[in-house]
N, C-alpha and C positions, 0 to 999 in steps of 0.2 A: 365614400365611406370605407370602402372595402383596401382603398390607399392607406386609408390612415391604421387601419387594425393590423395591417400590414406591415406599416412601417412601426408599431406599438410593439408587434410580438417581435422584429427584427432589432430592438432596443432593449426591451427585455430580456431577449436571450445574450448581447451582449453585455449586458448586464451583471444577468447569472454568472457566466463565463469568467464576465473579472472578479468577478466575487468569489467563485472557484478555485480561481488561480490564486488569486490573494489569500484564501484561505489555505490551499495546499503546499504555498510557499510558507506561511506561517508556521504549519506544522512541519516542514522540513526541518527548518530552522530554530524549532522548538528541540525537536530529536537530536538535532547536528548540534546541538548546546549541551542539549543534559549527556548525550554520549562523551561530548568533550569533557566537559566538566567530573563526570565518574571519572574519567582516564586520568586527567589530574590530579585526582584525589589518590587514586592507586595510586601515582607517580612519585606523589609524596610522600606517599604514605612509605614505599621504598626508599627514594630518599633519607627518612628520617630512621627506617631501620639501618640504613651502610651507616649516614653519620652515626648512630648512637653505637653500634658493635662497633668504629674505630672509635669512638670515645671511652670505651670499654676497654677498649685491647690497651689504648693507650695508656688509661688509669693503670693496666696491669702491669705496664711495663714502667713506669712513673714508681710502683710498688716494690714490683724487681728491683727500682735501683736505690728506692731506701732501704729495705732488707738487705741491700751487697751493704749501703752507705754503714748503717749499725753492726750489719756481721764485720766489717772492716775496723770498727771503731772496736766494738768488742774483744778483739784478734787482738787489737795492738795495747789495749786496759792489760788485760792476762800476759802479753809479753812485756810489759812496762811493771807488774807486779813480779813477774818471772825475774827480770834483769836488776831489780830492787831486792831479791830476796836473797839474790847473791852477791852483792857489795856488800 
């Protein structure tokens, strides 16, 4: 009898043990996620601020060059009225 209680609590405790382990891999693996996953979140979150300020710069400079396009059109209306008023 005293074999068998022996060999009961030598079973049991590895038992415990992989159930330990199983569980404190679980929770690594739980942390090593949700750490990753925040990190990607920042990442994009960066990401999505560079694209949109170069989306931004670029609309400004899209703007610059309709403002040249009209000041240029404008320029040449007054110097086509100018050269009309003297013929």
């Amino acid at each position: 009898m005293p074999n068998f209680i022996s060999r009961l609590l030598t079973w049991l405790c590895l038992l415990l043990g992989l159930a330990g382990s199983g569980a404190a891999g679980y929770w690594v693996k739980l942390e090593t996620d949700t750490h990753e996953y925040h990190q990607f979140v920042s990442y994009s979150k960066e990401i999505k601020q560079e694209i949109k300020a170069r989306l931004e710069i670029q609309a400004l400079g899209q703007l610059d060059d309709i403002l040249l396009i009209y000041t240029v059109i404008y320029i040449l209306q007054i110097t086509r009225k100018t050269i009309y008023q003297f013929d």
